[in-house]
C-alpha positions as CSV (number, residue, x, y, z in Angstrom):
1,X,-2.1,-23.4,13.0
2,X,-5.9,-23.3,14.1
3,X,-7.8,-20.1,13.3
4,X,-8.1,-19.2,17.0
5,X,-4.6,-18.5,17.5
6,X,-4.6,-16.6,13.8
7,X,-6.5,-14.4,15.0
8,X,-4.8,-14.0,18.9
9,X,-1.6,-13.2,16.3
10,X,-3.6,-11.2,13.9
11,X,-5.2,-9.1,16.9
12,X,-1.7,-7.9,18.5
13,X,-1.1,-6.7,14.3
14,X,-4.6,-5.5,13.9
15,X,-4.5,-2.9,17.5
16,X,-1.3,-1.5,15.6
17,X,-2.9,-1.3,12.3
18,X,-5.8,0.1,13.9
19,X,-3.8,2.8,15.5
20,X,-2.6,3.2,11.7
21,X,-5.7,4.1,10.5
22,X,-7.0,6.2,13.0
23,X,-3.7,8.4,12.5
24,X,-4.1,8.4,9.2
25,X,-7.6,9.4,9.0
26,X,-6.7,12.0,11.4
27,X,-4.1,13.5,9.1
28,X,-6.3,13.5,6.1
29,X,-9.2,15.2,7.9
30,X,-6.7,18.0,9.3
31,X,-5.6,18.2,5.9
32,X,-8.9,18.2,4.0
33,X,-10.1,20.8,6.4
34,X,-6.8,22.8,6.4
35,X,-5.8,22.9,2.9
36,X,-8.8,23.5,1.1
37,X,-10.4,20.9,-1.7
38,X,-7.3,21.9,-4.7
39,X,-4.4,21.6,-2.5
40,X,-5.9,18.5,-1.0
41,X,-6.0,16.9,-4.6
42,X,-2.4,18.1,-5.5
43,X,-1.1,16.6,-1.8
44,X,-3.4,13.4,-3.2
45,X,-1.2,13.4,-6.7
46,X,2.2,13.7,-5.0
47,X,1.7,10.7,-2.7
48,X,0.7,9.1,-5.7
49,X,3.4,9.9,-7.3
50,X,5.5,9.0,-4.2
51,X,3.7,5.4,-4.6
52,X,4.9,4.7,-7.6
53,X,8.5,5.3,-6.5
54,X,8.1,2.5,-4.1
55,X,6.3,0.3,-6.7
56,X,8.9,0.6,-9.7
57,X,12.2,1.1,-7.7
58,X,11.5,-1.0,-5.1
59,X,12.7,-4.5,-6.2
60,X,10.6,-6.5,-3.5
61,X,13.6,-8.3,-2.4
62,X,12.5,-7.5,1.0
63,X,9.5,-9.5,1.0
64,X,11.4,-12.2,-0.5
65,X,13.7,-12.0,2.5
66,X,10.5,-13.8,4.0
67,X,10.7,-16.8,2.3
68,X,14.3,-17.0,2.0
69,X,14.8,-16.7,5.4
70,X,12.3,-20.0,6.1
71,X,14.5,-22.1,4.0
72,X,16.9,-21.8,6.7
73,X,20.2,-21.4,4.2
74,X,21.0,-18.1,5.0
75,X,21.4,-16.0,8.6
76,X,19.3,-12.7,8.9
77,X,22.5,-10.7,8.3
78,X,23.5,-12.0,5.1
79,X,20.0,-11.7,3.5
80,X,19.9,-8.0,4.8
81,X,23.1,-7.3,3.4
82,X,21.7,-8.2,0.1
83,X,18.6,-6.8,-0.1
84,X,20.2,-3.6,1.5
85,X,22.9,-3.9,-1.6
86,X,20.0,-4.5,-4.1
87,X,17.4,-1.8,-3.0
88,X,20.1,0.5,-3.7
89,X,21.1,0.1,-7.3
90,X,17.6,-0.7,-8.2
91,X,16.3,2.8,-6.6
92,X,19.0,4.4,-8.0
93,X,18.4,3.2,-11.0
94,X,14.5,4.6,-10.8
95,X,15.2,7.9,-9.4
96,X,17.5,8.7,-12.3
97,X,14.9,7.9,-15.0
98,X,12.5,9.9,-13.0
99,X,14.7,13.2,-12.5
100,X,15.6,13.3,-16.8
101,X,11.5,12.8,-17.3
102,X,10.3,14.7,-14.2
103,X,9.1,17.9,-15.7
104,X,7.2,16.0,-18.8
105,X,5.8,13.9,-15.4
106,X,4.9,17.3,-13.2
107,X,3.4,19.3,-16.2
108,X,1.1,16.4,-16.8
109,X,-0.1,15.2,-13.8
110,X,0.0,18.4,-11.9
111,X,-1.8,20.6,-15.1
112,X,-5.2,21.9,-13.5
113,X,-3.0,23.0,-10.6
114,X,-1.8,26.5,-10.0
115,X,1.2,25.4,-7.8
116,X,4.0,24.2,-9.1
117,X,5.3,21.0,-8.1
118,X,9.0,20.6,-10.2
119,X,10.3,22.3,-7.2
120,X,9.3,19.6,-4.6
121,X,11.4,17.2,-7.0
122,X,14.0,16.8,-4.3
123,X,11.9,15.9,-1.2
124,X,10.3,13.3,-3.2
125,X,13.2,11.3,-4.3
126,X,14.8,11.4,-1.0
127,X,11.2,9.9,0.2
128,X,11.7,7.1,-2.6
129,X,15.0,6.2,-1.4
130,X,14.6,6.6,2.5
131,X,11.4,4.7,2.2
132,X,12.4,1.6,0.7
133,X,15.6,1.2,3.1
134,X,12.7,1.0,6.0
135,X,10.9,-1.3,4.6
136,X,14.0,-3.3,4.6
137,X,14.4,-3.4,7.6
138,X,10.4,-4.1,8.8
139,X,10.5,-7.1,6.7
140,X,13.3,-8.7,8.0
141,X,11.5,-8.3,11.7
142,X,8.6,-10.2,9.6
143,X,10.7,-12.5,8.3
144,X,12.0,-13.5,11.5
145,X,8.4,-13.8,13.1
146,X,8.8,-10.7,14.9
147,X,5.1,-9.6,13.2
148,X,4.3,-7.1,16.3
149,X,7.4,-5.1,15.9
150,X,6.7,-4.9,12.3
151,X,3.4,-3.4,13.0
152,X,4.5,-1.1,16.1
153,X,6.9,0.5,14.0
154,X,4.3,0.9,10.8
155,X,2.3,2.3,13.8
156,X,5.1,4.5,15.3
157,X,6.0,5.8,11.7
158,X,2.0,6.9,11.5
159,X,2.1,8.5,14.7
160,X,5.6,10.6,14.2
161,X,3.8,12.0,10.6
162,X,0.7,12.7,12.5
163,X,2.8,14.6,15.3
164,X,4.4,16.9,12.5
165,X,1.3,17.7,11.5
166,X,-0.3,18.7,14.5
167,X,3.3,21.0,15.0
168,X,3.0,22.7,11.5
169,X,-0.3,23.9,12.6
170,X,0.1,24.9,15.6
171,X,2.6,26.9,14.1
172,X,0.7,28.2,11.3
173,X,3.6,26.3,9.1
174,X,0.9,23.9,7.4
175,X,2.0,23.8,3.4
176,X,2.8,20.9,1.0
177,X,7.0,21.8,1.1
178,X,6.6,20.9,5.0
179,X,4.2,18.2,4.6
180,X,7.2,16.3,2.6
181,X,9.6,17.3,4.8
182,X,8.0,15.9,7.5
183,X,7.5,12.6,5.6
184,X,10.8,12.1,4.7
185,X,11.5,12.6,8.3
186,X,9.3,9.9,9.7
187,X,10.6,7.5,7.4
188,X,14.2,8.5,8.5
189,X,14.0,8.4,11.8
190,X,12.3,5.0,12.1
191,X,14.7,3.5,9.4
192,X,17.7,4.4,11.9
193,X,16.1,2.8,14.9
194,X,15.4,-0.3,13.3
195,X,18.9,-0.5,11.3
196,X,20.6,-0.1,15.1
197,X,18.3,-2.4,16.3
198,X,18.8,-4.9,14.5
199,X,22.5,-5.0,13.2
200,X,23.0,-4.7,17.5
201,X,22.3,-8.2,17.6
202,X,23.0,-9.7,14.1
203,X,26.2,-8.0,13.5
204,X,27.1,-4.9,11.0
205,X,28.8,-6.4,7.9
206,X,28.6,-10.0,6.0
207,X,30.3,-10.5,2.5
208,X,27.7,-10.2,-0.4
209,X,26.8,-14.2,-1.9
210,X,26.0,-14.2,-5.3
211,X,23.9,-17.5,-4.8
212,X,21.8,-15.0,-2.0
213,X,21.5,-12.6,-4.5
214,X,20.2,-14.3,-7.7
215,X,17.8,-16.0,-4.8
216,X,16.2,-13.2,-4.3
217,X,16.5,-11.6,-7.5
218,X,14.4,-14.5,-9.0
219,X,11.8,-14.6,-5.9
220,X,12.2,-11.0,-5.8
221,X,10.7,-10.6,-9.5
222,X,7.5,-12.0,-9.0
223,X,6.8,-9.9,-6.0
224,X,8.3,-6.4,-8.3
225,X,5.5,-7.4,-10.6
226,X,3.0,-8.0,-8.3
227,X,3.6,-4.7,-6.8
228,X,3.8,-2.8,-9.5
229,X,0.7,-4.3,-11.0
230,X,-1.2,-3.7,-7.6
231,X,0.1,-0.2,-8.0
232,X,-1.2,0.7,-11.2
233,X,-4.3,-1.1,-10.4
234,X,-4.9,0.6,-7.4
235,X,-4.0,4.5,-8.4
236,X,-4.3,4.7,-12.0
237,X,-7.9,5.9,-11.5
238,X,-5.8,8.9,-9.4
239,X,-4.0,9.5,-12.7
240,X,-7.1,9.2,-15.0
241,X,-8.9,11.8,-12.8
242,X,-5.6,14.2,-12.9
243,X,-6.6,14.5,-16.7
244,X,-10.2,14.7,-16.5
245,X,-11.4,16.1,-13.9
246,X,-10.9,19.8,-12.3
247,X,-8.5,20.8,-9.2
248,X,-11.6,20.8,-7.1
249,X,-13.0,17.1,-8.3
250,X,-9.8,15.5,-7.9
251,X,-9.6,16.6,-4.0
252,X,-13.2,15.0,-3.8
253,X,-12.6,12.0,-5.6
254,X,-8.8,11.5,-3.5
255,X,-10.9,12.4,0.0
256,X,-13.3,9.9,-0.9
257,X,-11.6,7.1,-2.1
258,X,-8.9,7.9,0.6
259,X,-12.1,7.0,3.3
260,X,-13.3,4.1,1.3
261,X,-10.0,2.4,1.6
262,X,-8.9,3.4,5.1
263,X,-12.0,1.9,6.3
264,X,-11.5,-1.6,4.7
265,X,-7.4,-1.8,4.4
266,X,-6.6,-2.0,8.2
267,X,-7.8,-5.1,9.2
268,X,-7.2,-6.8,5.9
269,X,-3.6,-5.7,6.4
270,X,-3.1,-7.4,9.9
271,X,-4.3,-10.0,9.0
272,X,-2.2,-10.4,5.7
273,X,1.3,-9.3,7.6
274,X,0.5,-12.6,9.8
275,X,-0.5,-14.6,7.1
276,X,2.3,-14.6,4.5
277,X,4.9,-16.4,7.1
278,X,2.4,-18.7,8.8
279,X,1.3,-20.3,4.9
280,X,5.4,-20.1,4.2
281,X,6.1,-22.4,6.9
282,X,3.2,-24.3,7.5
283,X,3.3,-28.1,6.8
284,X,0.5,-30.3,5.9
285,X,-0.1,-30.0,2.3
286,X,-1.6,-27.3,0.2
287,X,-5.1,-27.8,0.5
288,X,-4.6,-27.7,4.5
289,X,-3.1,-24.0,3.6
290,X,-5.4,-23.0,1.3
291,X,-8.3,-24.0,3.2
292,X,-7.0,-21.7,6.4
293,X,-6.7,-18.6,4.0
294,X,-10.0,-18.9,2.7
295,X,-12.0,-19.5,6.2
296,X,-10.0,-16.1,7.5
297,X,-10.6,-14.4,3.5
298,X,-14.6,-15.3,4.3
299,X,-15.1,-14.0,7.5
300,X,-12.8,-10.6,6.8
301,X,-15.3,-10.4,3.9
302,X,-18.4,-10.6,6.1
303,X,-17.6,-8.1,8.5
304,X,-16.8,-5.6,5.7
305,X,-20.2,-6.2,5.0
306,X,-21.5,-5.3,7.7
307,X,-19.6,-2.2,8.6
308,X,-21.1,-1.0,5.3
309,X,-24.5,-1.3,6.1
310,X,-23.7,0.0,9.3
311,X,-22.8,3.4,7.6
312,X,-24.6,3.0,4.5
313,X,-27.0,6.0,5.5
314,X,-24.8,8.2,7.7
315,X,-22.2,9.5,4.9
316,X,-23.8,12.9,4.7
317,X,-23.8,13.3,8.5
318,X,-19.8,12.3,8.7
319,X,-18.7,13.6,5.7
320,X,-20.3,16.9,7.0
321,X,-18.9,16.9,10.5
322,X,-15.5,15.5,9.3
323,X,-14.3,17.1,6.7
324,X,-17.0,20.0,6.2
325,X,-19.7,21.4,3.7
326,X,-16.9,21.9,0.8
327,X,-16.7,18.1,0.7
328,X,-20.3,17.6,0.4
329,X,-19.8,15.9,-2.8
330,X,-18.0,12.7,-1.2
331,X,-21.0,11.5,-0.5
332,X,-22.2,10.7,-3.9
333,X,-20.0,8.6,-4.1
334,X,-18.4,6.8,-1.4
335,X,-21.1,3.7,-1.8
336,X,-20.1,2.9,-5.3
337,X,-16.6,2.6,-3.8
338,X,-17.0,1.2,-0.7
339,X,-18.7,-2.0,-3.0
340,X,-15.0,-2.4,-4.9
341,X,-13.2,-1.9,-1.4
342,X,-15.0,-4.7,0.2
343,X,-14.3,-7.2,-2.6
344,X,-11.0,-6.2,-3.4
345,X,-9.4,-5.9,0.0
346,X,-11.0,-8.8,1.6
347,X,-9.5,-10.5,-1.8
348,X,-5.8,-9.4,-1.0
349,X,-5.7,-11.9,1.9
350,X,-6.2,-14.7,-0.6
351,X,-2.7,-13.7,-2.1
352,X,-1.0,-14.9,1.1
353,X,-1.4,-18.3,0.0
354,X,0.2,-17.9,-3.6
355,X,2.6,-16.1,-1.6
356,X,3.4,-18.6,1.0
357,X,3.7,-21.1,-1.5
358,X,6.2,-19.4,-3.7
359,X,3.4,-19.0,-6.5
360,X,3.3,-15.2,-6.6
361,X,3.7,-14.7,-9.9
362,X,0.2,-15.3,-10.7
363,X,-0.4,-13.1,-8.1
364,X,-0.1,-10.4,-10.8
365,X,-2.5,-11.6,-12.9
366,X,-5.7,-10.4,-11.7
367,X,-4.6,-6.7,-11.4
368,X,-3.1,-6.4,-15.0
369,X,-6.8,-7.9,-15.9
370,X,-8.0,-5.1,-13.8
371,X,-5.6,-2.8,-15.4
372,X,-7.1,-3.5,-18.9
373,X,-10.7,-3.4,-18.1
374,X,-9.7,-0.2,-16.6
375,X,-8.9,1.0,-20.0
376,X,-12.0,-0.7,-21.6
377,X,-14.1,0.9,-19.6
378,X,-12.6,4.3,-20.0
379,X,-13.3,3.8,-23.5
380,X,-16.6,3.0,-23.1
381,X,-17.3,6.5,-20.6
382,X,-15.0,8.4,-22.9
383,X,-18.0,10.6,-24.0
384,X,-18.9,11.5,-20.5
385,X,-16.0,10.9,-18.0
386,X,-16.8,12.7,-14.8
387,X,-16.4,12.0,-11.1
388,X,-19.2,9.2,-11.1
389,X,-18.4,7.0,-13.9
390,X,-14.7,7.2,-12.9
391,X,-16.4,5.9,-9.6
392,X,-17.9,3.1,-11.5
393,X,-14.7,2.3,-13.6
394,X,-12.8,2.1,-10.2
395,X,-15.2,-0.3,-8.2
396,X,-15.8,-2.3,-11.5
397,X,-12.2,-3.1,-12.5
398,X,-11.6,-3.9,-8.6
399,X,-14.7,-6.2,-8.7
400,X,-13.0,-8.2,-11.7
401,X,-10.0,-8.5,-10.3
402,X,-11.0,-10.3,-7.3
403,X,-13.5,-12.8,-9.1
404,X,-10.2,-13.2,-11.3
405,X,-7.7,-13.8,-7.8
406,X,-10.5,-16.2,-6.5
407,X,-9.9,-18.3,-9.6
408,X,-6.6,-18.6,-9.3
409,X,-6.8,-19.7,-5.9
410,X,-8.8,-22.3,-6.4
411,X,-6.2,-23.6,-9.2
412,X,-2.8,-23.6,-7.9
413,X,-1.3,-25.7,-5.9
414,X,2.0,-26.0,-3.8
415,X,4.4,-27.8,-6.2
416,X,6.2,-28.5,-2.8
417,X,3.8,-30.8,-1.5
């Protein structure tokens, strides 16, 4: 496939993506501006935590429904029985080690807040479980090429959370307990469309194969680990900040990296939802694939740059008008994370080919490099950690990482051709 019509594909994704981040930057403004600096942070902290639900109890098996499904073996019904049969034990199995250690969790992460968060225990885990069933379900579309249904819902779950919001203020009703609520209902409510939707035309039941689920169990695996490690890579600093830095510094720090990555993530996403099944299925040898994801990796890359040099000098001004004078402070710091954005999530798209070519578990490897220089470097600040170096620590690590993917990319190749 030529890059033209990669990026006819990619531009049906990226208007839904786009949509994604507009909503989403709309909810974080309304919440910056409506929930103060401190109960921004704490709102920051429990989507982090809800992150890291979906990292360790989701087993990945959906996205290896992808690439199962392209071997042609099994029908759409059969693989969705499994992973529906898989998600369940393994979040099961996640949620109960979080509920015995959940107050050591709260009282740690949540200790230079005055709220308490223990009580919010059940919305969350109802989040981690509702959650990964739709995700189920929007990889499957993916898997069977339906790509702008996967990113219309995405969009449409973005747009029902932004909705709530708008309703809790109008009705003065704006507080973290409804804030989940309203979460858990977006997921909910998206996961039963899709579920009808599809099972409508595939059919409601198929037995369970064990030969299915060892499949994708064992492609499943590489894609837990890469999750998780892209997880931890990508919040950690969130959790390093939670034990350094005060209430009100942690509310800066999550608004700013929050922009930083909205800006950058959206179109790198559409293009990597189209990506991942076009390298699965494409024929014509490896290099032919690799060379496709790297021209579309290069020009993503490029026009990241110059959307920061674009706003480069007009942080004060937006941050100012957006979120208001209390977040003054953002604009410190946005520019040292806006140059680890750029790298990193123009990066991403060259996992799509380790992906495609069933070579994801070195897919991992740059982000638990990142992980340790992470540490190596908060060992190095540890006599002066504050808001900036954690900046520096953040867009450093993230900087590694990537000259660590690009490596890899250049050295693997497709055992299957």
């Amino acid at each position: 496939m030529n890059l033209t019509k990669i990026y006819k594909k990619t531009l049906s994704l990226f208007s839904a993506e786009a949509i994604i981040g507009v909503s989403n930057f709309i909810v974080a403004l309304l919440l910056a501006r409506n929930l103060g600096v401190e109960n921004f942070g704490f709102w920051g902290l429990i989507l982090l935590l809800i992150g890291y639900g979906e990292a360790f109890g989701r087993a990945k098996v959906d996205i290896a429904s992808v690439y199962i499904l392209s071997e042609n073996k099994y029908s759409p019904i059969q693989i969705i029985s499994s992973v529906n049969f898989i998600t369940v034990i393994s979040t099961s199995l996640v949620l109960a080690v979080f509920i015995i250690f959940s107050n050591f969790i709260f009282s740690n992460l949540f200790s230079e807040f005055k709220m308490s968060a223990i009580s919010l225990l059940p919305l969350i885990c109802s989040i981690f479980f509702v959650q990964n069933l739709f995700f189920n379900y929007l990889y499957i579309n993916l898997a069977l090429g339906k790509s702008t249904k996967y990113g219309i819902f995405n969009m449409m779950r973005s747009l029902f959370f932004l909705i709530c919001v708008l309703f809790l203020m109008t009705f003065n009703k704006l507080n973290i307990f409804n804030l989940l609520i309203s979460l858990a209902a977006s997921f909910f409510i998206l996961f039963l469309v899709l579920f009808f939707d599809f099972h409508r035309k595939h059919g409601f039941f198929s037995p369970l194969e064990n030969n299915l689920n060892i499949s994708l169990l064992k492609r499943g695996i590489s894609y837990y680990f890469l999750g998780l490690s892209s997880q931890l890579n990508f919040s950690m600093i969130l959790v390093v900040a939670s034990q350094f830095l005060s209430a009100a510094s942690i509310g800066i720090f999550y608004a700013a990296k929050s922009l930083s990555d909205l800006i950058y993530s959206r179109l790198a996403s559409a293009f990597s939802g189209v990506m991942y099944p076009i390298v699965s299925n494409m024929s014509g040898g490896y290099e032919k694939k690799k060379q496709l994801v790297f021209n579309v990796t290069i020009r993503v890359f490029l026009s990241f740059i110059l959307v920061y040099i674009a706003l480069f000098n007009f942080w004060e001004e937006i941050v100012v008008s957006l979120y208001g004078s209390q977040f003054i402070d953002v604009t410190t710091i946005i520019n040292f994370l806006g140059i680890g954005s750029i790298i990193y999530f123009s990066s991403q798209l060259l996992l799509e080919y380790l992906k495609g070519i069933g070579k994801e578990i070195y897919a991992s490897v740059p982000h638990f490099i990142s992980i340790i220089m992470h540490l190596i470097l908060l060992y190095f600040f540890s006599g002066d950690i504050n808001i900036l170096s954690i900046t520096y620590i953040y867009s450093a690590s993230f900087i590694i990482s990537s000259l660590v993917l690009l490596t890899i990319f250049f050295r693997v190749k497709d055992d299957r051709n």
